[in-house]
C-alpha positions in Angstrom: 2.0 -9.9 9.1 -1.1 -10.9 7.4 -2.8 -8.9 4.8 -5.5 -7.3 6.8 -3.0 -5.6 9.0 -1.7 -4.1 6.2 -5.1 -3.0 5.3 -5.1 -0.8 8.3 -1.8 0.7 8.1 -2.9 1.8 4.6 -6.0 3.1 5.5 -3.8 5.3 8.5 -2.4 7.0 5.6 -5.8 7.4 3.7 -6.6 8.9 7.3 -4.1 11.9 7.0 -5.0 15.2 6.0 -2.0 16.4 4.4 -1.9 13.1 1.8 -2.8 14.0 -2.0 -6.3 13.1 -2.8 -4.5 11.1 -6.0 -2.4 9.2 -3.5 -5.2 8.5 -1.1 -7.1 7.1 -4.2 -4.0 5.1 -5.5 -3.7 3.7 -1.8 -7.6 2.8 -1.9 -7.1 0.9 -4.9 -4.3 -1.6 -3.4 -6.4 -1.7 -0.4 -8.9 -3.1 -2.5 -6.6 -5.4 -4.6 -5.5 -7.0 -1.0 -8.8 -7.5 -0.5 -9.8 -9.7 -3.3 -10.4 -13.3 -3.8 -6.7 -13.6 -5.7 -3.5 -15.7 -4.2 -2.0 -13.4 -1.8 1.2 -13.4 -4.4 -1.5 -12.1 -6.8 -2.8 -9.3 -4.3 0.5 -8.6 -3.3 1.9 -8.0 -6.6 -1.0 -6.0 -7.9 -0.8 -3.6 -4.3 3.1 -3.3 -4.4 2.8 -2.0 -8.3 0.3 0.4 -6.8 2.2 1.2 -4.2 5.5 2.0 -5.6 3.6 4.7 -8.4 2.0 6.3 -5.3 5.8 7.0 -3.5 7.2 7.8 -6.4 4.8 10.6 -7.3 6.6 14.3 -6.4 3.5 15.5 -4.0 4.0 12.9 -1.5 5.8 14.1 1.9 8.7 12.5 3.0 7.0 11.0 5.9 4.3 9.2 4.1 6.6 8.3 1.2 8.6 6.4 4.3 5.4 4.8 5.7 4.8 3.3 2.1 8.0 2.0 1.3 7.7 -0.1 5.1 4.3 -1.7 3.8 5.8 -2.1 0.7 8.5 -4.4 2.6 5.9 -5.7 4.8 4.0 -6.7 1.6 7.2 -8.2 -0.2 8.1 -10.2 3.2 4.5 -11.7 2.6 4.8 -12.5 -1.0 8.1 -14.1 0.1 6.7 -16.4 2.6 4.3 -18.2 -0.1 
């Protein structure tokens, strides 16, 4: 799954109401690491740091906490095809 598919399932969660404001800034920011000129092992190491502070924070619900960790995977299945 390329990057820009990720994009979108990101921005889903950016999308939903009940997400923290602090989360749907965190999840802005490794939108926008994806989407610079870096190697895609670059991008996806900067978004998956990103990434893994946003589940771990206490406000996040389950459900969205889930839906991270699967891009998260998605992203590391990337970094592991380069």
């Amino acid at each position: 799954m390329p990057c820009k598919e990720v994009i979108i399932l990101l921005k889903e969660i950016t999308d939903d109401k009940g997400v923290p404001r602090n989360i749907k800034e965190m999840i802005g920011e490794s939108i926008s690491k994806l989407g610079c000129d870096k190697s895609d092992n670059e991008k996806v190491s900067c978004a998956v740091s990103i990434l893994d502070e946003a589940s771990s924070d206490p406000n996040v619900s389950m459900y969205t906490r889930t839906q991270i960790w699967n891009i998260v995977s998605i992203l590391e299945s990337i970094k592991d095809e380069n």
